[in-house]
C-alpha positions in Angstrom: -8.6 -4.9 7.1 -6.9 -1.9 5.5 -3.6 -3.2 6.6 -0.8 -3.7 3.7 2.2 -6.1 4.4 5.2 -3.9 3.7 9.1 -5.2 3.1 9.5 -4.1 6.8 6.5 -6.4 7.8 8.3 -9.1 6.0 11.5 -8.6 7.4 10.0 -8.5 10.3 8.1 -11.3 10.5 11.6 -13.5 9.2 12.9 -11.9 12.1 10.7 -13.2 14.7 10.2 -16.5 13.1 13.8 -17.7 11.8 15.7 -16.2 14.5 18.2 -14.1 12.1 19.0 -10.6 13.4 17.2 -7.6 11.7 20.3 -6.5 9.8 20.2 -9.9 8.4 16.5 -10.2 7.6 15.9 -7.1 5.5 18.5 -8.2 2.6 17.1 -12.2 3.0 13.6 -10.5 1.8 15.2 -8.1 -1.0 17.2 -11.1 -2.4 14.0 -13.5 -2.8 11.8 -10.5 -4.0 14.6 -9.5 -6.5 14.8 -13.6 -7.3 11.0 -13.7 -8.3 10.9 -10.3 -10.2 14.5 -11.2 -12.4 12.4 -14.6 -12.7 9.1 -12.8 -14.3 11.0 -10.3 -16.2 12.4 -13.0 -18.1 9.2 -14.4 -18.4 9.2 -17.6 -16.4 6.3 -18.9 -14.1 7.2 -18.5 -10.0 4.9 -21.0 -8.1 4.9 -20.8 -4.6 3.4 -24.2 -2.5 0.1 -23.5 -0.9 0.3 -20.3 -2.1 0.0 -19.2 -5.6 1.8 -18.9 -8.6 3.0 -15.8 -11.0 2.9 -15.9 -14.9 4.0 -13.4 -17.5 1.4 -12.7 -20.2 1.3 -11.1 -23.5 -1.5 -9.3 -24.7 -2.1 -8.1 -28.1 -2.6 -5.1 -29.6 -6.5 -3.5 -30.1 -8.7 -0.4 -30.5 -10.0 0.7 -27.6 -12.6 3.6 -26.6 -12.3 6.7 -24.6 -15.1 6.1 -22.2 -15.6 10.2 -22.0 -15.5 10.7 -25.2 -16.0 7.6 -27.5 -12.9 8.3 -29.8 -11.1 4.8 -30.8 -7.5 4.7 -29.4 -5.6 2.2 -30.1 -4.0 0.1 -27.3 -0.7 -1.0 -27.3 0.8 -4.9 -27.1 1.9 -5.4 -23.7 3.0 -8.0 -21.1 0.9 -8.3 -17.6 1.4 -10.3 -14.6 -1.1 -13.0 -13.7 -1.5 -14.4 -10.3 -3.4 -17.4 -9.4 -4.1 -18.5 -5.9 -3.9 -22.1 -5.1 -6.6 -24.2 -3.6 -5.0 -24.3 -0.3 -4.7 -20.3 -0.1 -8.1 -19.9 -1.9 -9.6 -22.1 1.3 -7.3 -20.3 3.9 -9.3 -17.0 2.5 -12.7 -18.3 2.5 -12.3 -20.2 5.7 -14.9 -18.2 7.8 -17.5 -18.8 5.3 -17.0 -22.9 4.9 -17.1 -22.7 8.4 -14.8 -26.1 8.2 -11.7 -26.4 8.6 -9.2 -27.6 5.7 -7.7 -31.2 5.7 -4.1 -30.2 6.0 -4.8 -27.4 9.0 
């Protein structure tokens, strides 16, 4: 734990697994990352097999509160990303504590 995948890692790993030279990896990763975010910028859903998928929502506007010093404030409307992990990824995660292995492993 305590590790965090990087660009590099990812480059990296397509590196080592596809066989494309490291000069060629790092702009293979920036052009699918930059694919996804143009993609959820204009508000579209990106859904990734076995993995998850990425929505765009809007939330209203609404008063909140200063938790130091109780004054109402309002809060603006905004857009957030949602990400929901699929059932594959979910069991991948929680493997360990099934103690079973999934179907498709």
């Amino acid at each position: 734990m305590g590790d965090t995948l990087t660009r590099a890692h990812l480059s990296e790993a397509v590196y080592q697994e596809v066989g494309l030279s490291r000069h060629e990896s790092a702009p293979l990763v920036e052009v699918v990352l930059d694919r996804i975010s143009e993609c959820l910028v204009r508000g579209e859903a990106v859904k990734l097999s076995s993995f998850g998928s990425f929505s765009v929502r809007q939330k209203g506007g609404r008063m909140g509160r200063n938790p130091k010093t109780g004054k109402e404030v309002p809060i603006k409307p905004r857009r957030v990303l949602v990400f929901r992990p699929s059932h594959v990824l979910k069991h991948h995660i929680n493997k360990e504590l099934i103690g079973k292995p999934y179907p498709q492993d």
